[in-house]
VEXTITI-946178 format. One record per residue: residue number from 0; x, y, z of N, C-alpha, C in turn. Coordinates in Angstrom, 2 decimals, always signed. Example, Ala and Ser with C-alpha at 12.3 -4.5 7.8 and 13.67 -1.06 7.14 Angstrom:
0, +13.19, -5.69, +7.80, +12.30, -4.50, +7.80, +13.20, -3.30, +7.80
1, +12.85, -2.25, +7.08, +13.67, -1.06, +7.14, +12.90, +0.03, +7.87
END
This chain:
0, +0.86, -1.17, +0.00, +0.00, +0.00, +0.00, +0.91, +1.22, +0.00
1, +0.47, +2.34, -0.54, +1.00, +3.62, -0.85, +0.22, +4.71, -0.92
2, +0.87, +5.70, +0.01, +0.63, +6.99, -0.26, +1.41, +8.34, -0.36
3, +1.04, +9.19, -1.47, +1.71, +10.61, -1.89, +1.33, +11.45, -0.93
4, +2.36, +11.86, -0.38, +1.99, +13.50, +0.40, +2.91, +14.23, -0.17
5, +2.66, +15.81, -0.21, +3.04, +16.75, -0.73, +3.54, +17.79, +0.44
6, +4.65, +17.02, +0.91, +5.39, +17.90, +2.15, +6.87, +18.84, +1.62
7, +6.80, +19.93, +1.91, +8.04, +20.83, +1.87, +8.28, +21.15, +0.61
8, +6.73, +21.62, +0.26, +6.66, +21.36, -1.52, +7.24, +20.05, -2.47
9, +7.49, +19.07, -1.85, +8.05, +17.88, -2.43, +6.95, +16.77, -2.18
10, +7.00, +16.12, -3.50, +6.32, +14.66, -3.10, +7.39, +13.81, -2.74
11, +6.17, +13.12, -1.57, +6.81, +11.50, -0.94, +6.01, +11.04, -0.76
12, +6.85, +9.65, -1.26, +6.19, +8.44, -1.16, +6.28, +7.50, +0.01
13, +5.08, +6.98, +0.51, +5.12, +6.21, +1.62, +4.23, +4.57, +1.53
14, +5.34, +4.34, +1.85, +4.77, +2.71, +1.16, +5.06, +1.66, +2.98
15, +3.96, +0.52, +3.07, +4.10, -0.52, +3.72, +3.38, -1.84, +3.43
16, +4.31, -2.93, +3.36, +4.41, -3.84, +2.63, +3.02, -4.95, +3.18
17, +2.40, -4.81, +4.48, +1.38, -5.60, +4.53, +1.08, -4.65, +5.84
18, -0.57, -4.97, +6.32, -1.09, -4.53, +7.32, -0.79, -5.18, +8.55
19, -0.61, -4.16, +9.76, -0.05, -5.10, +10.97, -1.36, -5.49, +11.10
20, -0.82, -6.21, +12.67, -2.20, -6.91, +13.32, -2.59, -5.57, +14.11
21, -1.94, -4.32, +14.27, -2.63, -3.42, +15.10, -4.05, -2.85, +13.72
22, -3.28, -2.67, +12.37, -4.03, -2.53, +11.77, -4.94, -2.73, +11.51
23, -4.98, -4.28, +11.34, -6.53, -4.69, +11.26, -7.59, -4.45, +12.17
24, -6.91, -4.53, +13.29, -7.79, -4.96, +14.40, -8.27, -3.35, +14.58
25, -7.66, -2.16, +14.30, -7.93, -0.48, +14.16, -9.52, +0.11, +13.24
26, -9.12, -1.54, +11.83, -9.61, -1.39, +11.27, -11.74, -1.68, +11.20
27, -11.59, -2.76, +12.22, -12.80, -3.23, +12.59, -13.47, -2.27, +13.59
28, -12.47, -1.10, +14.79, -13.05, -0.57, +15.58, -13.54, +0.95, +14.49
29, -12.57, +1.25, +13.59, -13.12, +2.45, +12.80, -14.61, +1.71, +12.12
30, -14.28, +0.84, +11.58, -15.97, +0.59, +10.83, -16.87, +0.36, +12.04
31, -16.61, -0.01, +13.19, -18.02, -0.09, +13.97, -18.47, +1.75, +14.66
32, -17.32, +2.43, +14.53, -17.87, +3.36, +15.09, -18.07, +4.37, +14.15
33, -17.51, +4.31, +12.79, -18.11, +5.15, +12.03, -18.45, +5.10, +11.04
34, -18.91, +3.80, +10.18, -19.50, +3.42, +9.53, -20.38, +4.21, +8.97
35, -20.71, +5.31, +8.80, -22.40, +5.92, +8.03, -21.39, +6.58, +7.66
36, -22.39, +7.74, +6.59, -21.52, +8.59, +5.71, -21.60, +9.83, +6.33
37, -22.52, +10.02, +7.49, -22.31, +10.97, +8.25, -20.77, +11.47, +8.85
38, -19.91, +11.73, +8.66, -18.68, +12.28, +9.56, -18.53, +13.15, +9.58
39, -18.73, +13.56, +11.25, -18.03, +14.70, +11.84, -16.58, +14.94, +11.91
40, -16.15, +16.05, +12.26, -14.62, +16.39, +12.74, -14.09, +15.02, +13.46
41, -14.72, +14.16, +14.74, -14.00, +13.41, +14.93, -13.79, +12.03, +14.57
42, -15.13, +11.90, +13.87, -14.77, +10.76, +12.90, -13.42, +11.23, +11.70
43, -13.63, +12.28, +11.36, -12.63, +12.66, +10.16, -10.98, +12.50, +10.95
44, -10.78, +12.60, +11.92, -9.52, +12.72, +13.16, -9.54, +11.53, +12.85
45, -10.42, +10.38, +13.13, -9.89, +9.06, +13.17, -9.54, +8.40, +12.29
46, -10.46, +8.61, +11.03, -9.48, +8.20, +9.55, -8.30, +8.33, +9.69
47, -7.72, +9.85, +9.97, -6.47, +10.38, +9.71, -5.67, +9.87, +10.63
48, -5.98, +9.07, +11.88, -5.27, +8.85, +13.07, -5.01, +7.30, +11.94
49, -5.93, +6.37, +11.61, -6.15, +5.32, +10.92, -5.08, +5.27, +9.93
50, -5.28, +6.30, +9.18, -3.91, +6.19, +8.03, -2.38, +5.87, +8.69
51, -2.31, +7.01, +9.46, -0.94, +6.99, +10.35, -0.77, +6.09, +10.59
52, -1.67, +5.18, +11.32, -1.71, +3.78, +12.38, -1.14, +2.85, +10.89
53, -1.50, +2.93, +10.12, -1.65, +1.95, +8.59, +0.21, +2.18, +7.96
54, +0.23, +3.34, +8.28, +1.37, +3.68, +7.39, +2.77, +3.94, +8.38
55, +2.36, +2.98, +9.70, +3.65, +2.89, +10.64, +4.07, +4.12, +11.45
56, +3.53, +5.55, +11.22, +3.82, +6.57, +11.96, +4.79, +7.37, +11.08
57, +5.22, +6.55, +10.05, +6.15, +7.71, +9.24, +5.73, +8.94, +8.99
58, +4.96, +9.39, +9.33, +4.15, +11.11, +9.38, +3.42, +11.07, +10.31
59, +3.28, +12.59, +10.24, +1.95, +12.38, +11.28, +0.97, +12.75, +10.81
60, -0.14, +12.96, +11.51, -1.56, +13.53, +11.28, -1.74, +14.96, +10.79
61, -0.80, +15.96, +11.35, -0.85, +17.54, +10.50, +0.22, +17.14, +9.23
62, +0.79, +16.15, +8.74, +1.61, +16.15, +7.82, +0.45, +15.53, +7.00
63, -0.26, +14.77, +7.11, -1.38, +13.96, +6.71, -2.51, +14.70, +6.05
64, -3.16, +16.04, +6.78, -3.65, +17.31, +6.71, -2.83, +18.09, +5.70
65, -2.13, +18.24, +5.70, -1.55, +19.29, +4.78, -1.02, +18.76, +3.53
66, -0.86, +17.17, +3.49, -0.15, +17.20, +2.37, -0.74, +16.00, +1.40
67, -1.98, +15.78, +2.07, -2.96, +15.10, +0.96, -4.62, +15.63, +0.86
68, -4.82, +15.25, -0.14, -6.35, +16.13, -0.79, -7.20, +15.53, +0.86
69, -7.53, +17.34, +1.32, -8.58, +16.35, +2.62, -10.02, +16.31, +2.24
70, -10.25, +16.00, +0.94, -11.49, +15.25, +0.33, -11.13, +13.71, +0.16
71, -10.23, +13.37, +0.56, -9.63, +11.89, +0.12, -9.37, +11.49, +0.61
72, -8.83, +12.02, +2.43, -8.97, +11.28, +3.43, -9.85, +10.19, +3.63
73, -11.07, +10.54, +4.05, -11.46, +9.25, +4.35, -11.78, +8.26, +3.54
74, -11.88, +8.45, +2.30, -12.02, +7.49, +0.72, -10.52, +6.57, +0.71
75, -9.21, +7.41, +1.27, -7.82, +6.51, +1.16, -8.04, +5.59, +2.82
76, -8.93, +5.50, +3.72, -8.84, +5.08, +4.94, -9.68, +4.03, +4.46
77, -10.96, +4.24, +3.78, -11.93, +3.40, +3.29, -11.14, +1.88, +2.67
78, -10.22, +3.12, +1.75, -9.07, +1.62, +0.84, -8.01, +0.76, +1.09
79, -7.75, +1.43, +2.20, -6.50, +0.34, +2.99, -7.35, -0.08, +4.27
80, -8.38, +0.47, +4.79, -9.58, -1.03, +5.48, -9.65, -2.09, +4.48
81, -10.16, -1.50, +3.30, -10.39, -2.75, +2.35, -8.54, -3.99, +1.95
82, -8.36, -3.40, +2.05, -7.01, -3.68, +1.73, -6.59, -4.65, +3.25
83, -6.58, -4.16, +4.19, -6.12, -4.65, +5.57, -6.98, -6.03, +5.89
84, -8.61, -5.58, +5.35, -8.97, -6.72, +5.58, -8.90, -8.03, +4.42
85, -8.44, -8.00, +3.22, -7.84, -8.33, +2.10, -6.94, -8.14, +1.47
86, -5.95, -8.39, +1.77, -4.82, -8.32, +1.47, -4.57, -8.52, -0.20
87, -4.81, -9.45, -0.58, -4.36, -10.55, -2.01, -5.57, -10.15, -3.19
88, -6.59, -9.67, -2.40, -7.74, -9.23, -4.02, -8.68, -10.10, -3.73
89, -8.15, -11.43, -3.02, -9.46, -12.24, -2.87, -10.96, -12.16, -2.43
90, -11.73, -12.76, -3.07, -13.13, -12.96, -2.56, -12.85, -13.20, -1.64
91, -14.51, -13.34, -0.59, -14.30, -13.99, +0.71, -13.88, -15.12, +0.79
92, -13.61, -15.62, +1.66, -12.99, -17.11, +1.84, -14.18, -18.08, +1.95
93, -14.20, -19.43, +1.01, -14.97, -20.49, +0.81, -15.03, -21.38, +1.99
94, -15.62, -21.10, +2.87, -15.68, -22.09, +4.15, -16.22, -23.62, +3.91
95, -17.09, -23.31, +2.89, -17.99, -25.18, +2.80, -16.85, -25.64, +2.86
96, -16.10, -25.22, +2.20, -15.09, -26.32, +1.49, -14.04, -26.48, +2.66
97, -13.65, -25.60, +3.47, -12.70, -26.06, +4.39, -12.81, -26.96, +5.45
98, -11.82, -27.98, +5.21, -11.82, -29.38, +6.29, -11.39, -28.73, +7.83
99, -11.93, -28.63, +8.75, -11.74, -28.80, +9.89, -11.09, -29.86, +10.58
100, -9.27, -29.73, +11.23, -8.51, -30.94, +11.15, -9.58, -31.40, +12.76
101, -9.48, -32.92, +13.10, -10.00, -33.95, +13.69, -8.85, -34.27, +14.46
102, -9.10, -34.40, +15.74, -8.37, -35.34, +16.57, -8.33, -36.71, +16.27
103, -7.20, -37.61, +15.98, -7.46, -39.00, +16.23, -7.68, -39.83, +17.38
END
């Protein structure tokens, strides 16, 4: 996953190679608490806290603010949830089909 910010009049690029487990697990408490398309200021804080959390802390949150479109905040938080909770592109996972191993 990757994102452009536009800090010190320069673009950078910020890239991390898979979602932690803090991530995901960030990721299930942002969709239960702000899930509607309603967002306020502090839902909008938590996207942006969300990205950070996603992208290891290599910036912060006023670097986050200033140096990406903040119409796209929460649409780029939306895509690395999707991403965190899918990693590979896959559909959901086919459960019929998975064998449950058995004690002998």
């Amino acid at each position: 996953m990757e994102i452009k910010l536009l800090l010190d009049g320069e673009e950078k690029t910020f890239t991390v190679p898979f979602a932690t487990g803090f991530t995901v697990r960030k990721t299930f408490e942002i969709a239960r608490e702000y899930g509607g398309s309603n967002i306020q200021e502090e839902g909008y804080d938590a996207h942006a806290d969300y990205i950070v959390l996603a992208f290891n802390n290599q910036f912060t949150r006023d670097e986050l603010y200033a140096g990406y479109p903040g119409g796209d905040i929460v649409r780029k938080a939306d895509e690395i949830m999707a991403w965190a909770l899918n990693p590979k592109g896959k559909e959901g996972t086919d459960t019929k089909n998975t064998k449950t191993p058995t004690k002998s």
